[in-house]
C-alpha positions in Angstrom: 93.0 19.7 123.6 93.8 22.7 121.4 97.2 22.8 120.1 98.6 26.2 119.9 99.8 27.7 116.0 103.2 26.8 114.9 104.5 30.4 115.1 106.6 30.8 111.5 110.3 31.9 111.3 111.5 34.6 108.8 114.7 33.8 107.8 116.9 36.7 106.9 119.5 36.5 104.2 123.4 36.3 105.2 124.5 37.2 101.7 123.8 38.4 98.8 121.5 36.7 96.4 123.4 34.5 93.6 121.7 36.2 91.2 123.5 39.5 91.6 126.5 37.9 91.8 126.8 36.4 88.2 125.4 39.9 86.9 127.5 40.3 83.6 127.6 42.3 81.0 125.1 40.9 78.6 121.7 39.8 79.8 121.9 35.9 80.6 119.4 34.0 78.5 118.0 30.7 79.5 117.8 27.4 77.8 114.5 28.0 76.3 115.2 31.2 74.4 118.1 30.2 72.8 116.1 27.6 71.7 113.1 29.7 70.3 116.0 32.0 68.9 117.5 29.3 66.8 113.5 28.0 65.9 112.8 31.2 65.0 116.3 31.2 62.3 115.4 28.1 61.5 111.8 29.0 60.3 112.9 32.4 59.1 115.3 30.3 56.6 112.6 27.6 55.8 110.1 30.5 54.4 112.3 32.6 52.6 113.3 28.8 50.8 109.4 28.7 50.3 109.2 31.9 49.2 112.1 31.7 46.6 111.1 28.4 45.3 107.3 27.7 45.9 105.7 30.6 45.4 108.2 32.3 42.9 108.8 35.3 45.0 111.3 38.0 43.6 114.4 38.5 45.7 113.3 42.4 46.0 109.9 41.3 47.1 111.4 39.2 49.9 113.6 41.9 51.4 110.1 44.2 51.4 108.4 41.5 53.1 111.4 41.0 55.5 111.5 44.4 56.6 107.7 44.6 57.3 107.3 41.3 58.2 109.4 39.0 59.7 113.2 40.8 59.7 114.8 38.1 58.2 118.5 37.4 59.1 120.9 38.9 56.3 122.3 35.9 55.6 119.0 34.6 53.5 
């Protein structure tokens, strides 16, 4: 016996997707890349301690290498 195709149904949306709803003013960022952005700080601060204290860096050669480099946070 052959079985006829299961015909599928397109359901159309009622409303508006969530995602427009909770539209705000600054771009939502997920769980993840506030995680890699506070890494990143973290990491940023760990090699400008290496810098200062390893490898005798200067504090003028570290803001050179921060703007080329790696924009360091002001706050290191």
């Amino acid at each position: 016996m052959r079985m006829a195709k299961k015909k599928s149904v397109v359901k159309r949306a009622t409303t508006k997707p969530k995602t427009l709803a909770l539209k705000s003013k600054e771009p939502a960022q997920s769980k993840a890349e506030l995680n890699a952005i506070i890494g990143s700080a973290e990491r940023r601060a760990r090699l400008v301690e290496l810098m200062r204290e390893e490898i005798h860096f200067t504090d003028e050669a570290i803001a050179r290498f921060a703007q080329h480099r790696v924009q360091i946070d002001a706050d290191y």
